[in-house]
N, C-alpha and C positions, 0 to 999 in steps of 0.2 A: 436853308435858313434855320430850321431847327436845331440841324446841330451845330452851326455856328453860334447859335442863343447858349444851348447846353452846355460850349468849349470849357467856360470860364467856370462852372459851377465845378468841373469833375477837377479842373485842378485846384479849386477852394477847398473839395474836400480831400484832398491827396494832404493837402498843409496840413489843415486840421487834424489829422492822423499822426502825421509824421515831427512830433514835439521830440525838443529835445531839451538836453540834462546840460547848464553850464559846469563843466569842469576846469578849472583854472591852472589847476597844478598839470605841466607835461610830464613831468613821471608819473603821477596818477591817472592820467588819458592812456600814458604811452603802453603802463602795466595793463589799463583796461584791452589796449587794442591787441598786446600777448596774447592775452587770452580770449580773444574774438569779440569781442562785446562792441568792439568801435575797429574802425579802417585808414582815419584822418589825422591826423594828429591839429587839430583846430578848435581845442577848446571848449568839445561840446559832443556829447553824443546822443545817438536815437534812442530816448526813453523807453522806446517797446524792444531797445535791444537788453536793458536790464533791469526792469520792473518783475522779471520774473526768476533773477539769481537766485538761489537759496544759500549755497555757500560762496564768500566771495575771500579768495587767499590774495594778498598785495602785501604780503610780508616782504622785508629788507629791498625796499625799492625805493627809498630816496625822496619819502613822499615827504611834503610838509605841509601840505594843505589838502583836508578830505570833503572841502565845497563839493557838493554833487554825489555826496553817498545817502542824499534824501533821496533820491531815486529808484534805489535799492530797497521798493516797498516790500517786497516777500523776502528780502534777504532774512536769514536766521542766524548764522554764524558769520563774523565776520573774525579774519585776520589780517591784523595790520602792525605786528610787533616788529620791532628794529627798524625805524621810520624814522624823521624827523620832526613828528607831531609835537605841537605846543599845546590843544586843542581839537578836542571829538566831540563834536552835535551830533547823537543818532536819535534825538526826541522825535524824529518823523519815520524811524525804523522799526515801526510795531511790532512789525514779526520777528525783533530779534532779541535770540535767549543766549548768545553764548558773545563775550567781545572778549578777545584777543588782544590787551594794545602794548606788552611789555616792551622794556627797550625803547624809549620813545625820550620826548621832553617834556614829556604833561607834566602841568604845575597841579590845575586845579580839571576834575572829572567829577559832575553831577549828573549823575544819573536818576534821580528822584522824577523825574518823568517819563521814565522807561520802564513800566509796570511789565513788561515779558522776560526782560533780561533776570538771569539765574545764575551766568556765571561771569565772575569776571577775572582774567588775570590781568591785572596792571602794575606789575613789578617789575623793579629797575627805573624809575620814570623819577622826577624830584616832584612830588605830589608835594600839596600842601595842602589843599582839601580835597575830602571827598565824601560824595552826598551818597548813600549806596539808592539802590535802587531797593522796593519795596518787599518783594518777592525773591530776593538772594539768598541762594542756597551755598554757593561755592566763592571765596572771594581769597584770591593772592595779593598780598599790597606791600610784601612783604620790602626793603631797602626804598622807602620812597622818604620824604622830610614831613609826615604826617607828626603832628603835634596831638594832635583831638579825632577821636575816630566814635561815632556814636552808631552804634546799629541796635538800639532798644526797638526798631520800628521795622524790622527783617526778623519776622518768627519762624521764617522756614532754614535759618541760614544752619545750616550743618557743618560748614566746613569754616577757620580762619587761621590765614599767615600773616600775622605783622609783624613779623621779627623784622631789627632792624630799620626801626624807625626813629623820633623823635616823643614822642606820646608821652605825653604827661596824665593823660585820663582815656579812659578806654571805656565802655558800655557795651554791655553786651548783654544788659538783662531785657531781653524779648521775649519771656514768656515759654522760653523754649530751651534755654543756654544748659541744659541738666541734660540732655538729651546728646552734649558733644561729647564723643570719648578723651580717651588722650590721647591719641594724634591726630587731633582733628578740631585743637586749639594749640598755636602755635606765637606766644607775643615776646620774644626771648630780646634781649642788647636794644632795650627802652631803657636807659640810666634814668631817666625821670621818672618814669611809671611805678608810684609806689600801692594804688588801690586800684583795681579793676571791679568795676561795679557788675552784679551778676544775680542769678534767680536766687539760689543756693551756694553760701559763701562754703558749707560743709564742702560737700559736690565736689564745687570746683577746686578746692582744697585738696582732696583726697585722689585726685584724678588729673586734671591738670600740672602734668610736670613740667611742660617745655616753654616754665616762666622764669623771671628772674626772681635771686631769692628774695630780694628787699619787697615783694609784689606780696599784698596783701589782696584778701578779696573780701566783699561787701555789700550788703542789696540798698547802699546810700554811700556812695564814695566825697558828696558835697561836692562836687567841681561844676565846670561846666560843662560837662560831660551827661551830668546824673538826670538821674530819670526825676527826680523830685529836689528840686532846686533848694540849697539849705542855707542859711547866711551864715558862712561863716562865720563871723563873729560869734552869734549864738551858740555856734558847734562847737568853738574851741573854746566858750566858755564852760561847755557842761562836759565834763570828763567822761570819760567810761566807764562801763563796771563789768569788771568780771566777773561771769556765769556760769562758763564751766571750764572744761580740760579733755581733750581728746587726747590720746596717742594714734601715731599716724595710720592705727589700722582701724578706726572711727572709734574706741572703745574709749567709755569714761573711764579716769584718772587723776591724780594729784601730781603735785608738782614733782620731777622727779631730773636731780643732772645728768650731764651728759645724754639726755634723750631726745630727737626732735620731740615738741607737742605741737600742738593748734589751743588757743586761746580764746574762746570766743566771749562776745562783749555784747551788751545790752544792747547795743545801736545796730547787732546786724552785723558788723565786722566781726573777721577772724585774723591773729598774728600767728607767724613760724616763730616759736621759740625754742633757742637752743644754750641751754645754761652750762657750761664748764667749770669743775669743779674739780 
């Protein structure tokens, strides 16, 4: 009689244990079961078979839906570029600092709740926004339809490709922007992008090549972009004033043709000027 009483508890607690992860996409189950994690292909696998990935690859495998990579609580890296992703929720992926998603169909990638993430490549995708994540050190974003790209709020980030985008305003003063070399700002084929707002307009002036030339820089570009929000109106009502004259190997000077200079102006901006004569 005993252990007929005890029958029902030991398989209450076998349930209990054995939770599982819905996955809905079967090429994402099916890539899962590849690589051992799952055996079934039904939509679901045993949580305790991947709560403890650390790297998870499912590159070029047809996915379009990644329901059930909340699972993937220790994961750290993930890859998942050339997919048919529209859409990546990893806000429940704490442990991860590195996301892979290029070649995909992401529109819009927020990451502003993913405080571990550090690196991200998301190029080649049709971005239209993207939120970075706080702690970004490395970010590719480079041929995506971003318009507006603000990282005053990533003071670790070291590394940026936006070439080839749409960008009208760019931000990158974090406190930190004097600290990127030159290859290791990269915002070149932005036809709109004519101010990128930054710590040190000198700096980035004298170091920064891999921009366009119409790209000025500026620690107040007035857009919505900028770190201190300016009303236009006001700003184009009050002109600028010229203050000094660099030549391009930072040494003060006067006007001089045929020379590049830098022009710098009362508000914090600087222009390339090149006079022919």
């Amino acid at each position: 009689m005993n252990k007929l009483f005890l029958l029902p508890f030991l398989f209450l607690g076998f349930n209990l244990t054995a939770q599982k992860t819905y996955v809905p996409d079967d090429n994402f189950e099916q890539a899962l079961i590849d690589l051992g994690h799952d055996d079934v292909l039904d939509d679901s696998v045993l949580t305790e078979n991947i709560n403890e990935v650390i790297t998870l690859f499912i590159a070029e495998k047809d996915i379009s839906d990644l329901t059930g990579i909340e699972g993937f609580t220790a994961m750290q890296t993930l890859y998942c570029f050339a997919n048919n992703l529209t859409n990546i929720d990893v806000s429940q992926n704490t442990n991860l600092w590195r996301l892979v998603c290029y070649a995909n169909d992401l529109t819009t990638l927020d990451l502003s709740q993913c405080p571990s993430i550090t690196h991200v490549e998301c190029q080649y995708n049709d971005l239209q926004t993207l939120v970075p994540s706080p702690n970004l050190v490395n970010l590719n974003c480079q041929q995506n339809n971003l318009t507006e790209l603000d990282l005053s709020n990533t003071p670790n980030l070291g590394y940026l490709d936006c070439d080839q985008n749409q960008l009208t305003c760019l931000n990158i003063k974090n406190g930190n922007s004097s600290s990127m070399g030159t290859t290791s700002f990269l915002a070149r084929a932005n036809p709109n992008l004519f101010c990128i707002e930054v710590d040190d307009p000198l700096y980035s002036e004298s170091t920064w090549i891999y921009v366009d030339t119409a790209v000025n820089f500026s620690t107040n570009c007035a857009n919505s972009c900028s770190s201190e929000i300016t009303n236009l109106i006001e700003f184009n009502a009050s002109p600028r004033t010229l203050i000094g004259i660099i030549d391009m190997m930072g040494s003060e000077t006067t006007f001089k043709p045929n020379t590049p200079l830098i022009y710098i102006y009362d508000d914090g901006s600087t222009e390339k000027v090149f006079t022919i004569e």
